[in-house]
C-alpha positions in Angstrom: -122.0 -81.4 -41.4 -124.8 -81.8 -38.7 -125.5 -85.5 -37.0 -128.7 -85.8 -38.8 -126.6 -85.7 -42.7 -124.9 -88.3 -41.6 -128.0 -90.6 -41.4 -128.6 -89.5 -45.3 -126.7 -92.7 -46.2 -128.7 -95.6 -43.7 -132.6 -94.5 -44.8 -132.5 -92.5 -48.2 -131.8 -95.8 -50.2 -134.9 -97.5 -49.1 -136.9 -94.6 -51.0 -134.2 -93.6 -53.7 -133.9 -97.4 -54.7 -137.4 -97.3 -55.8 -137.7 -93.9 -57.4 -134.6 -94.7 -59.1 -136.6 -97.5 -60.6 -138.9 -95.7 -62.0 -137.3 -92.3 -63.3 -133.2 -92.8 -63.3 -131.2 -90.1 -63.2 -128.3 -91.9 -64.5 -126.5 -89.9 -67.8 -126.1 -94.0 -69.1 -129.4 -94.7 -68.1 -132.1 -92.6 -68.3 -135.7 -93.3 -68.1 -137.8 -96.2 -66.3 -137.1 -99.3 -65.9 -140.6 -100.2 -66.4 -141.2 -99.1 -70.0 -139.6 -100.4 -73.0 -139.5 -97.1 -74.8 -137.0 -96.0 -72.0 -133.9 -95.2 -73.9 -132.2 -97.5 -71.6 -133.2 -100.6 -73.3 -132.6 -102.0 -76.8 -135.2 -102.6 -78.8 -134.6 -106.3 -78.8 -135.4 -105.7 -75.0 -138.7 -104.8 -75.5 -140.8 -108.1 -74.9 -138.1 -108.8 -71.8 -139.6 -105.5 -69.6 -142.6 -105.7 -71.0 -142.9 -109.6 -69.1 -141.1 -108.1 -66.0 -143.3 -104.8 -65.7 -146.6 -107.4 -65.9 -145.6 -110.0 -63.5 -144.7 -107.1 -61.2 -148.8 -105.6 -61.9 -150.1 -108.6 -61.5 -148.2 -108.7 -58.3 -149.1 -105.8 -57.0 -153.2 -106.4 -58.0 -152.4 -110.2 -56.0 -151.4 -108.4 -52.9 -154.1 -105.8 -53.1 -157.0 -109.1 -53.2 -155.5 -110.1 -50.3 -155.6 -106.7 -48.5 -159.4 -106.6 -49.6 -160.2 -110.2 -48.6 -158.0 -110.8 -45.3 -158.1 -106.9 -44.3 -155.2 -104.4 -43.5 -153.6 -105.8 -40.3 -153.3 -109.5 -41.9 -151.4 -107.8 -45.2 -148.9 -105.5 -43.0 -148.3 -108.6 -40.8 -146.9 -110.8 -43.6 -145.9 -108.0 -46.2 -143.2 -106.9 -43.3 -142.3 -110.3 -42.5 -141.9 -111.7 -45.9 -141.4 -108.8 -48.6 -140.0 -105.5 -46.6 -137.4 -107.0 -44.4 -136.1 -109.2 -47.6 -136.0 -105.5 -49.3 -134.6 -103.9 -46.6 -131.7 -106.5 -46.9 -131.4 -106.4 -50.6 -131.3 -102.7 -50.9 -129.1 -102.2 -48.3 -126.5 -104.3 -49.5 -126.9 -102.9 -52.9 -126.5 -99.4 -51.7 -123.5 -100.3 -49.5 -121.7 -102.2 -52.5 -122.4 -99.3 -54.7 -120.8 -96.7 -52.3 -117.5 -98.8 -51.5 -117.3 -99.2 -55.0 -117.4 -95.3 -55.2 -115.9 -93.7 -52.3 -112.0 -93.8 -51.1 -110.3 -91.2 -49.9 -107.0 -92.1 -51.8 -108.8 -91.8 -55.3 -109.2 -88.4 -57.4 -112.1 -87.2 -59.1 -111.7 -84.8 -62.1 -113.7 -82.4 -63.9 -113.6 -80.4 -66.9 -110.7 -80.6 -69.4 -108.8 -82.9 -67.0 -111.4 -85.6 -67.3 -111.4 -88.0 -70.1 -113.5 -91.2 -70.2 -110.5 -93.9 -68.6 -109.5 -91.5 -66.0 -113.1 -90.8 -64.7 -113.5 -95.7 -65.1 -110.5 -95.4 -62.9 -111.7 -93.4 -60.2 -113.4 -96.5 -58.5 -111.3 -99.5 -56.3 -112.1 -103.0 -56.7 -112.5 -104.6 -53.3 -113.0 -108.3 -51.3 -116.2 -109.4 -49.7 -115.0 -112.8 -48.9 -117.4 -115.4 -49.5 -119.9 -113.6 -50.9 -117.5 -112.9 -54.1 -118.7 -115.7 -56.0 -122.5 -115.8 -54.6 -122.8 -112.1 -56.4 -120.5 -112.9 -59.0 -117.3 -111.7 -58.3 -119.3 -107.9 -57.7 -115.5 -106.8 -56.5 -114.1 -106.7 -59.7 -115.6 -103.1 -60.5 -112.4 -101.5 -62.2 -112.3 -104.1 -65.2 -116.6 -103.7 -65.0 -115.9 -99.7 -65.1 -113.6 -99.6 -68.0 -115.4 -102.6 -70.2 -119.1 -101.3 -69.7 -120.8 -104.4 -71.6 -117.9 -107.4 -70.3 -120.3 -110.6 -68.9 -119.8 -110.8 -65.2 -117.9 -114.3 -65.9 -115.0 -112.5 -67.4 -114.6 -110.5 -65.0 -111.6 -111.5 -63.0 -109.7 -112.1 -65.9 -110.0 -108.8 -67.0 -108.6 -107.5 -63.9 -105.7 -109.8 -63.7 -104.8 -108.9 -67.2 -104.7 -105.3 -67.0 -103.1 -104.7 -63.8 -99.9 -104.8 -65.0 -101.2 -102.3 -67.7 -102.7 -100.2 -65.4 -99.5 -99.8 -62.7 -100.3 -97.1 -60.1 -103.7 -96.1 -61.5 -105.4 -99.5 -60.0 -106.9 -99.3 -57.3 -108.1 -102.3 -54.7 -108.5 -103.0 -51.1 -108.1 -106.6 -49.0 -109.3 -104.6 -45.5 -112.2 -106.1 -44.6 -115.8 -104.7 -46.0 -117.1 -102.9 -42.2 -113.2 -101.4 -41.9 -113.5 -99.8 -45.4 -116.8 -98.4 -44.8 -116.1 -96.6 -41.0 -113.4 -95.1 -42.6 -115.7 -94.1 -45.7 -118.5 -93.1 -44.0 -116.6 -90.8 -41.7 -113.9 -89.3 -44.3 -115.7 -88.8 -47.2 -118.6 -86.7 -47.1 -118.4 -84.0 -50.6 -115.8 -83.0 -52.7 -114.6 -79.5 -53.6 -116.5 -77.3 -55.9 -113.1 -75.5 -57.5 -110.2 -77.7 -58.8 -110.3 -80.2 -62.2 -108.4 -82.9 -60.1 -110.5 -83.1 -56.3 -110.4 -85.5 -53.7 -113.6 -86.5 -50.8 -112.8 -84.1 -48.0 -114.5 -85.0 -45.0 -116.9 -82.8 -43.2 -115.0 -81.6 -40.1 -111.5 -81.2 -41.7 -110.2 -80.7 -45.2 -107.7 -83.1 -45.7 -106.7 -83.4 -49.1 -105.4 -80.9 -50.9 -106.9 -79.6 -54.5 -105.2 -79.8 -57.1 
């Protein structure tokens, strides 16, 4: 793995946010977010995305009068100051959530007939971002959120503290702090195997896990 693949992670999410947005390429949720017909939605969602997708066109047509009026210089001057750093943020957090949530060397993937729904919920960890736990309502908690799909955010943690005990061995959490678990992430786990129903994150300088 060259230098420049290991940058994938810090810039692709500030494009791949977006395009996710509009085409997903998620099995569970496939389609745009911008369209009610996406199979995504409900139909009782319908009026809901159509209201979001129109705010966000009469948003976009707001900042293009003000372009037109105020010229090109005045509109890159306050977008960067008061929309794209605030993105930057948001989508960076989001992206580094998603991949702790995701990546640990510790926890098996499977494939083929060795997968079945639980064991492929359970490959995830739950971990502890301090403070900001209840600001992004208790976001940690993302075996219980794996395994109940449609639980309310609010029932979250006592979920998890009820099937723990249920669970044993095949839980999975972490109480290192956030930047510890994602230096060791970052340079550990970098693909998994392409052989093997039961595979661990190798890194890309040294194998070292085996298959299974």
């Amino acid at each position: 793995m060259v230098w420049y693949e290991k940058l994938l992670p810090f810039y692709i999410p500030l494009v791949a946010y977006p395009v996710y947005l509009f085409r997903s390429s998620s099995p569970l949720r496939k389609g745009s977010h911008f369209l009610p017909s996406s199979p995504m939605f409900k139909k009782s969602e319908k009026w809901d995305v159509i209201t979001s997708t129109s705010l966000m066109i009469v948003m976009v047509g707001f900042l293009g009068f003000i372009t037109y009026q105020f010229g090109w210089l005045f509109f890159l001057k306050y977008y960067f100051k008061y929309y794209f750093m605030p993105y930057f943020v948001f989508v960076m957090w989001l992206d580094l959530v998603t991949y702790l949530h995701h990546t640990e060397a510790d926890i098996p993937w499977y494939r083929g007939e060795d997968w079945y729904f639980l064991k492929g919920a359970l490959s995830t960890i739950d971990r502890d971002y301090g403070f900001i736990n209840p600001i992004h309502h208790n976001i940690g908690t993302h075996v219980a959120h794996h395994i109940f799909l449609n639980m309310p955010h609010y029932h979250l943690k006592t979920a998890t503290e009820a099937i723990k005990p249920l669970l044993g061995d095949y839980y999975h959490c972490s109480d290192e702090p956030i930047w510890k678990s994602f230096i060791q992430s970052y340079w550990s786990c970098h693909f998994v195997p392409d052989n093997g129903s039961k595979v661990y994150y190798q890194s890309g300088w040294k194998a070292d896990k085996t298959v299974d």
